[in-house]
C-alpha positions as CSV (number, residue, x, y, z in Angstrom):
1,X,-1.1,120.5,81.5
2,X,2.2,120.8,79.6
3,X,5.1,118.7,80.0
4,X,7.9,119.6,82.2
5,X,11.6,119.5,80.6
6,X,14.5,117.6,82.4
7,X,16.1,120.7,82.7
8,X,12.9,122.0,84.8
9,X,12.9,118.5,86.5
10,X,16.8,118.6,87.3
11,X,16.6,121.9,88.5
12,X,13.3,121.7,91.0
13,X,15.6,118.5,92.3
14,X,18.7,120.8,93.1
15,X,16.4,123.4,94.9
16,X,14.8,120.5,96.7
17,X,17.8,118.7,97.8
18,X,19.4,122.1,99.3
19,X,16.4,122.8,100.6
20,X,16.5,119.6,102.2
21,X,20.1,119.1,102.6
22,X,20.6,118.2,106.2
23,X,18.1,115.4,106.7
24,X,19.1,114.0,103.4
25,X,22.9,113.4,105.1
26,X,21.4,112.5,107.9
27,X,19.2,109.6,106.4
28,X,22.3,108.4,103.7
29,X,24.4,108.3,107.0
30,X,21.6,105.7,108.6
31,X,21.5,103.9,105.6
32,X,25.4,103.1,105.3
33,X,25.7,102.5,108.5
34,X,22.9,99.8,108.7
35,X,24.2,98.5,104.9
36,X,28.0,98.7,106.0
37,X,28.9,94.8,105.2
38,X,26.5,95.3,101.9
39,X,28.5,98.1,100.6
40,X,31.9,96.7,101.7
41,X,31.3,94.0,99.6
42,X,29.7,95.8,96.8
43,X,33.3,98.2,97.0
44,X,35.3,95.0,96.8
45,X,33.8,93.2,93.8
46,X,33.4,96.4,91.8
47,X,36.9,98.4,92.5
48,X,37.7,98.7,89.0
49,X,34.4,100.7,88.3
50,X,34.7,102.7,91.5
51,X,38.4,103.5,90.5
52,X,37.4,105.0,87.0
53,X,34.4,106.7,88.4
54,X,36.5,108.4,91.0
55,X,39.5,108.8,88.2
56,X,36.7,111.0,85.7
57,X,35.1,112.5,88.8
58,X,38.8,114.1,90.0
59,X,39.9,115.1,86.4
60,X,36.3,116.8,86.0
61,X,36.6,118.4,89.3
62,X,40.6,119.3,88.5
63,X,39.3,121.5,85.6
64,X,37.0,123.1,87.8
65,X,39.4,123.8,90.4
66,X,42.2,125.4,87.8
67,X,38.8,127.8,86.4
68,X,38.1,129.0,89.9
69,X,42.7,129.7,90.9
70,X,42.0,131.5,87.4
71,X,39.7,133.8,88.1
72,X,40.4,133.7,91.8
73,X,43.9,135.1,90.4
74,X,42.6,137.3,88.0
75,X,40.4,139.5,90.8
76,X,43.3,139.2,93.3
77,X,46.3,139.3,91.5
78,X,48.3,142.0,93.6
79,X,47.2,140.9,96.8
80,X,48.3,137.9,96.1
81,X,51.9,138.9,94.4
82,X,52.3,140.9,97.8
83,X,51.9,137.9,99.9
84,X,54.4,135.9,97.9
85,X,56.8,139.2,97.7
86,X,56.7,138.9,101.5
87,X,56.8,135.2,102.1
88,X,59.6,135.0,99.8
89,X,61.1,137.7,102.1
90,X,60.7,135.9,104.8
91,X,61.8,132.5,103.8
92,X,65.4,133.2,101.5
93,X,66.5,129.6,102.2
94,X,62.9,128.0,101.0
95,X,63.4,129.9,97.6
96,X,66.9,129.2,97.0
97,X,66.2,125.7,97.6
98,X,63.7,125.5,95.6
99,X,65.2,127.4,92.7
100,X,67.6,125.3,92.5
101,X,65.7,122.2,92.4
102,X,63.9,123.7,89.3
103,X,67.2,124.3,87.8
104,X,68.4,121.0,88.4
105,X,64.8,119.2,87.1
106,X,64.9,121.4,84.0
107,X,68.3,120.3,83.1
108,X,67.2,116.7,84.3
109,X,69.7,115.8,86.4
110,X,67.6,114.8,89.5
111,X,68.4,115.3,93.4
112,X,66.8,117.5,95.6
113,X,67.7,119.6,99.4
114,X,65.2,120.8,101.5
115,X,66.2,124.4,103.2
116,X,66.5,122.4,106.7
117,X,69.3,120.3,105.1
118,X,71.0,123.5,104.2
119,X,70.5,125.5,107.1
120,X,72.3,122.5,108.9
121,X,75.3,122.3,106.4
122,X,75.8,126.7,106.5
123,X,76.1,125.8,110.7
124,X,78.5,122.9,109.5
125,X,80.9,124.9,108.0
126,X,79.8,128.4,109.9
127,X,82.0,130.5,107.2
128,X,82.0,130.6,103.1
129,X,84.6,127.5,102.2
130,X,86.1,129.9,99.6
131,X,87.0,133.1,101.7
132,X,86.2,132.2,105.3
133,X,84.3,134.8,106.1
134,X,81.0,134.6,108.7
135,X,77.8,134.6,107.4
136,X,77.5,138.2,109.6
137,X,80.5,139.4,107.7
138,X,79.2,138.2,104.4
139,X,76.1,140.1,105.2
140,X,78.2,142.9,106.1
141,X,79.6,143.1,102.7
142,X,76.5,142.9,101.1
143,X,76.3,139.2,99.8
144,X,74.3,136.1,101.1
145,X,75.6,133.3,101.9
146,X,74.5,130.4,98.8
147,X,74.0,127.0,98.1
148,X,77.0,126.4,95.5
149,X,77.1,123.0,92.9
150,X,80.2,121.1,93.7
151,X,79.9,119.8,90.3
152,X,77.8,122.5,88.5
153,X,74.2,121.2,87.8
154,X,75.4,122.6,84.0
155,X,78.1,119.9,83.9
156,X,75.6,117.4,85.0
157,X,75.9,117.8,89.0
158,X,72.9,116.6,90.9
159,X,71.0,119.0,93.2
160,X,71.4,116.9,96.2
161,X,73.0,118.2,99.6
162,X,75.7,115.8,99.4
163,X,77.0,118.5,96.1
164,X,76.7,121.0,98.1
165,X,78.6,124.0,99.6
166,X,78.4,126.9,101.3
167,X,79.6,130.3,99.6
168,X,79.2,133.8,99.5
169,X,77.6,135.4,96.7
170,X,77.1,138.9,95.1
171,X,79.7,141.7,94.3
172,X,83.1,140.0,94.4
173,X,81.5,136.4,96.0
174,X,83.4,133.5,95.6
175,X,80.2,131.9,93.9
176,X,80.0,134.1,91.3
177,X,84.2,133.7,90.6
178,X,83.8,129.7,90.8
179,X,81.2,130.4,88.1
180,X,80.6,126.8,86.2
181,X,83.9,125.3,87.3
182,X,84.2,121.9,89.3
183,X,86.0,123.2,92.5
184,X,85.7,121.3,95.7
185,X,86.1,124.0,98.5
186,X,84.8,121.4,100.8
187,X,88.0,119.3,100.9
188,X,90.2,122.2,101.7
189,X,88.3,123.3,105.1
């Protein structure tokens, strides 16, 4: 009779064990549960060794994960830029705030505002600091309303909310004529 290869043998095991699947959980769930103490204190005198494992198992399994957004990407790749297109839609003051916050990382300056931060300081003011204008009127106009660097983030400014003001931006906006400058529009409302 000819010998089997360890591939053959490794492969009849996987068939078996899904095959099987269910009362194999079932019996490794008896097990632990009679053996809890045992494998408590087998966990506590070998935690360096269960660390690694778990360490090379994640990295191993990382890889695999990236493969499968990859290709998951590849065969979905304008479904999936729709769904952003819209979410980003949606969500204006997620994606400024989080634009900014890879600005500020990339220049390494640090500090960081979540959009509910920001939604509560545009209700603060209610009006772009440089012109006064509503955020309806700004709208109006044609411009948002934007998160604007006290100290710009390119003259070392942090990203936080405490550097933070409110105004408008687009055609004409008072963002765009502050530009790089260090003006603090905050002190004059």
């Amino acid at each position: 009779m000819p010998r089997k290869t360890r591939e053959a043998d490794l492969a009849y095991a996987k068939e078996w064990y899904l095959a099987n699947i269910e009362r194999e959980r079932a019996k490794r769930v008896a097990y632990y549960r009679s053996h809890r103490k045992e494998a408590r204190a087998y966990a506590e005198a070998n935690i360096d060794r269960i660390r690694a494992y778990r360490r090379k198992r994640n990295r191993s399994l990382r890889e695999e994960k990236r493969e499968y957004n990859r290709s998951y990407y590849e065969n979905h790749r304008e479904e999936m830029l729709i769904r952003a297109a819209k979410w980003n839609r949606q969500h204006p003051e997620k994606v400024a705030a989080k634009s900014k916050a890879q600005h500020a990382r990339r220049k390494g300056n640090g500090g960081f505002y979540t959009s509910k931060e920001w939604i509560a300081l545009k209700s603060k003011y209610g009006k772009c600091l440089g012109c006064g204008l509503s955020e309806p009127e700004i709208i109006a106009l044609g411009r948002v309303m934007a998160a604007d660097h006290v100290i710009p983030i390119a003259k070392g400014g942090r990203s936080d909310i405490g550097n933070i003001q409110p105004l408008c931006h687009g055609k004409g906006g008072c963002n765009l004529r502050k530009g790089a400058r260090h003006i603090d529009y905050r002190r004059a409302s």
